[in-house]
C-alpha positions in Angstrom: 4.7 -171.9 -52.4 1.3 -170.9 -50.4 1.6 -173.8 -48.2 5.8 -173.3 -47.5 5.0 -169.2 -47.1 2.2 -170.5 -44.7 4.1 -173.2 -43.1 6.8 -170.4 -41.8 3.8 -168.3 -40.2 3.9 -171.2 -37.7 7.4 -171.0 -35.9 7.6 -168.4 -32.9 5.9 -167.9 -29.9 2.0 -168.0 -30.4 1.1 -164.3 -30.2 3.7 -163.6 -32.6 3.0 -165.9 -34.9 -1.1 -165.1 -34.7 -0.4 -161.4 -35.3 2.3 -162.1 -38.1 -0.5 -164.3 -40.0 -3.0 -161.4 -39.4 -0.8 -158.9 -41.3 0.1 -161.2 -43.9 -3.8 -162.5 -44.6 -4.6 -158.8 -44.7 -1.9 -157.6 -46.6 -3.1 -160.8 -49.4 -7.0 -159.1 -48.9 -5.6 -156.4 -50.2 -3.6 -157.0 -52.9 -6.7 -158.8 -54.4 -8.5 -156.3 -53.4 -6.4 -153.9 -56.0 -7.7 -157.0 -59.0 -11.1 -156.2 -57.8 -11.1 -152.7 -57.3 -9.4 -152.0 -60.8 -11.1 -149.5 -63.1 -10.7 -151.4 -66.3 -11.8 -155.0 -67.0 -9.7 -157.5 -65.9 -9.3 -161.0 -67.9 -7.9 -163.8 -66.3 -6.1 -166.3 -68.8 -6.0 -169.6 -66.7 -3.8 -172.9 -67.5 -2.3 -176.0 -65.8 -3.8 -175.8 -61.8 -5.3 -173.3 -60.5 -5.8 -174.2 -56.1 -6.4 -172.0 -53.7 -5.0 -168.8 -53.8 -5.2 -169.5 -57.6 -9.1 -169.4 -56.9 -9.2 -166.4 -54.7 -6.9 -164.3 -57.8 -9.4 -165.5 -60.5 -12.8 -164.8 -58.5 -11.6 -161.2 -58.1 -10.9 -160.7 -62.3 -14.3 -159.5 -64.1 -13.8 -162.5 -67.0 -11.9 -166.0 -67.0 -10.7 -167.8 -69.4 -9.7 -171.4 -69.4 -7.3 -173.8 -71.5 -8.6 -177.7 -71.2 -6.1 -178.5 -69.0 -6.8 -176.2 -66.5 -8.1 -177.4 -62.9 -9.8 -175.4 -60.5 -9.6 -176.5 -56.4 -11.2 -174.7 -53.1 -8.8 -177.1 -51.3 -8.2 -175.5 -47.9 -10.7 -177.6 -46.1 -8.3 -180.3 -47.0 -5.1 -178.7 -45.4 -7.3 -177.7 -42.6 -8.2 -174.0 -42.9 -10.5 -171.7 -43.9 -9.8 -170.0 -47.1 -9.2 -166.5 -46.0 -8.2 -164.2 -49.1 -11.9 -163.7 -50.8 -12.6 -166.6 -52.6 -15.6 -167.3 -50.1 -16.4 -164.1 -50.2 -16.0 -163.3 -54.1 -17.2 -167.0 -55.7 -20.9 -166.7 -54.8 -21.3 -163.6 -56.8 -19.7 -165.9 -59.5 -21.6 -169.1 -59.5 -25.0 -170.9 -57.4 -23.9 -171.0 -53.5 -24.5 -175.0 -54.2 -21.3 -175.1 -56.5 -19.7 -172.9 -53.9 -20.6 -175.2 -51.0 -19.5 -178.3 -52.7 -16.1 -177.0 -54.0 -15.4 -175.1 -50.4 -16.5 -178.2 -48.3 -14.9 -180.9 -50.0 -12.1 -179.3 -51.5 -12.4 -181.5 -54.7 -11.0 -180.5 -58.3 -12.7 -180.1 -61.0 -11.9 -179.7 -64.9 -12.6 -177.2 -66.8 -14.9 -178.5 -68.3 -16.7 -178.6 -65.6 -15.7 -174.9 -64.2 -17.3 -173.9 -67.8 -20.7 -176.0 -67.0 -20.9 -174.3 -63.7 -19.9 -170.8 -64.9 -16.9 -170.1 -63.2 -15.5 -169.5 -67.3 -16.7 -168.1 -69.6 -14.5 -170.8 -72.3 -12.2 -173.5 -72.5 -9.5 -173.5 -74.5 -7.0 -176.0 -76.4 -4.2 -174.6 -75.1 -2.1 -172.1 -73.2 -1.1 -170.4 -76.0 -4.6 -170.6 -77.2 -6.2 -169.1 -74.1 -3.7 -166.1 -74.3 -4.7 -165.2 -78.0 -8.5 -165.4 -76.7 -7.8 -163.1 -74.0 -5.6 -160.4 -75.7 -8.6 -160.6 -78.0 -11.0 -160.1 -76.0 -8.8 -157.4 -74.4 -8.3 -155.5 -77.5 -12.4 -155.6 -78.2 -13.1 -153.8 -74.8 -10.2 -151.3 -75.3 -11.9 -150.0 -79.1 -15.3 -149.0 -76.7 -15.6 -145.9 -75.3 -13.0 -146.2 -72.4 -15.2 -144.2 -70.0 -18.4 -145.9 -70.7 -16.5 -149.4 -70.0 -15.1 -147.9 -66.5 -18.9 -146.7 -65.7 -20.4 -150.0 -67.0 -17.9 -151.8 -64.4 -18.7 -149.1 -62.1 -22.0 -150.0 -61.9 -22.0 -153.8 -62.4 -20.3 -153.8 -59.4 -22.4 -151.4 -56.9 -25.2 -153.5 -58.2 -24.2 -156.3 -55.7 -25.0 -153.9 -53.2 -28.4 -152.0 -53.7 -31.4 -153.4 -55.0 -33.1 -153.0 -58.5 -35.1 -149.1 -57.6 -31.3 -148.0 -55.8 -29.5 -149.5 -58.7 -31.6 -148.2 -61.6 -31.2 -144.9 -59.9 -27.1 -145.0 -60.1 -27.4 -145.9 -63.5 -29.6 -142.9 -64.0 -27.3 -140.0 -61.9 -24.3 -141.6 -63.6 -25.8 -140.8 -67.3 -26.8 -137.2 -66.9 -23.5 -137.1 -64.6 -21.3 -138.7 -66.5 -21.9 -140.6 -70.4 -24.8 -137.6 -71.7 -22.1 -134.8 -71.6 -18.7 -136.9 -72.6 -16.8 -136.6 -75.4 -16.9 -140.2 -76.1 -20.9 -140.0 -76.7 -20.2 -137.3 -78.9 -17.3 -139.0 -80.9 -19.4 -142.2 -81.0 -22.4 -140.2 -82.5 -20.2 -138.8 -85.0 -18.2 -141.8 -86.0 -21.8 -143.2 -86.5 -22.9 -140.8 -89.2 -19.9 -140.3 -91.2 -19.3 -144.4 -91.0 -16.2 -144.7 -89.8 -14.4 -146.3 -86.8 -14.4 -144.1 -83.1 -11.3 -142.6 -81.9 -11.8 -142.2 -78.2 -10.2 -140.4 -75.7 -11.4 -141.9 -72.7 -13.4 -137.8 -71.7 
C-alpha cells in the first residue's frame, strides 16, 4: 500500500508532483507525530511484517511488543529513498546508532528475535493473539497507577532527550512541587497505603 500511495505521487508535471509529495510526507510526520506526542503510554502490539512505515509507527509508541513471527525492515534504501516519516529520527533514541546504521543502510530484515537482542522489543511472543493479551496486560497495569503521575513520568522521559542531566533533574524537581506534591492522587495513594487497600484514582 505505501509503495502504490507512493507510486501515484509520481505522475504529473514535476513541480506538482514535488509539492504534492511534500504535503503528503508532512501530513504522515504528523500523524506520527500525534503517537509520539500522546499523553498516555502507548503499546505497540506487533505481528506478521512490520517494513517501513511499519518501523516509523512502532519507533514513535513508548513500548513494543512482538509475536515470533514478527519481522522488522528499514528497507527504503532498497526502493531507493530515504525514509522520511521519523524512523531515522525516532530509532536512535530506541537502540545503538550501529543497529540503526546497519538496518537503515542495508535495508535487511531481521526477526524478532533479533529486534528483542537489539532492543527494539521489549518481548517476543508465541503468537498474535498472545502478543495482544500481553499488551492489554500491560495496558491495564499502567492504567491502575496514578494517571497523572504516568502522564508526568512520560512527560519527563521524553524532555529528557533534550536537556542534560543538571536541566533535567531540575524539570523533575519544578514538576513535583508543581504538580505530584499537591495532587489528589499522592494523597489517595498515601491513604490507600495505610488503610491497605487498592487506590482509586482520579487522574487530579
Amino acid at each position: 500500500t505505501d509503495l502504490t500511495e507512493a507510486g501515484s505521487l509520481l505522475s504529473g508535471k514535476a513541480a506538482d508532483q514535488r509539492e504534492a509529495t511534500r504535503k503528503a510526507i508532512l501530513e504522515l510526520q504528523g500523524d506520527l507525530n500525534k503517537i509520539e506526542q500522546c499523553r498516555k503510554p502507548v503499546i505497540a502490539a506487533i505481528h506478521s511484517h512490520c517494513i517501513g512505515g511499519g518501523i516509523d509507527l512502532i519507533s514513535a509508541c513508548d513500548i513494543r511488543l512482538a509475536s515470533k513471527d514478527a519481522l522488522f525492515g528499514v528497507r527504503e534504501t532498497k526502493i531507493g529513498i530515504v525514509a522520511d516519516v521519523g524512523t531515522l529520527q525516532r530509532l536512535p533514541g530506541v537502540v545503538s546508532a550501529g543497529q540503526v546504521a546497519e538496518l537503515a543502510y542495508t535495508g535487511k530484515d531481521i526477526s524478532a528475535a533479533r529486534a528483542e537482542k537489539i532492543g527494539l522489543v521489549n518481548d517476543v511472543y508465541a503468537d498474535a493473539d498472545a502478543v495482544y493479551l500481553a499488551a492489554r496486560e500491560m495496558a491495564e497495569e499502567i492504567a491502575a497507577n496514578a494517571p497523572l503521575a504516568v502522564r508526568g513520568t512520560k512527560f519527563i522521559l521524553q524532555q529528557g532527550d533534550d536537556l542534560n542531566t543538571d536541566q533535567g533533574l531540575l524539570l523533575n524537581a519544578m514538576w513535583t512541587m508543581m504538580t505530584s506534591l499537591n495532587s489528589n492522587d499522592m494523597k489517595e495513594a498515601m491513604m490507600a497505603f495505610m488503610e491497605k487497600r487498592p487506590a482509586s484514582f482520579d487522574g487530579s
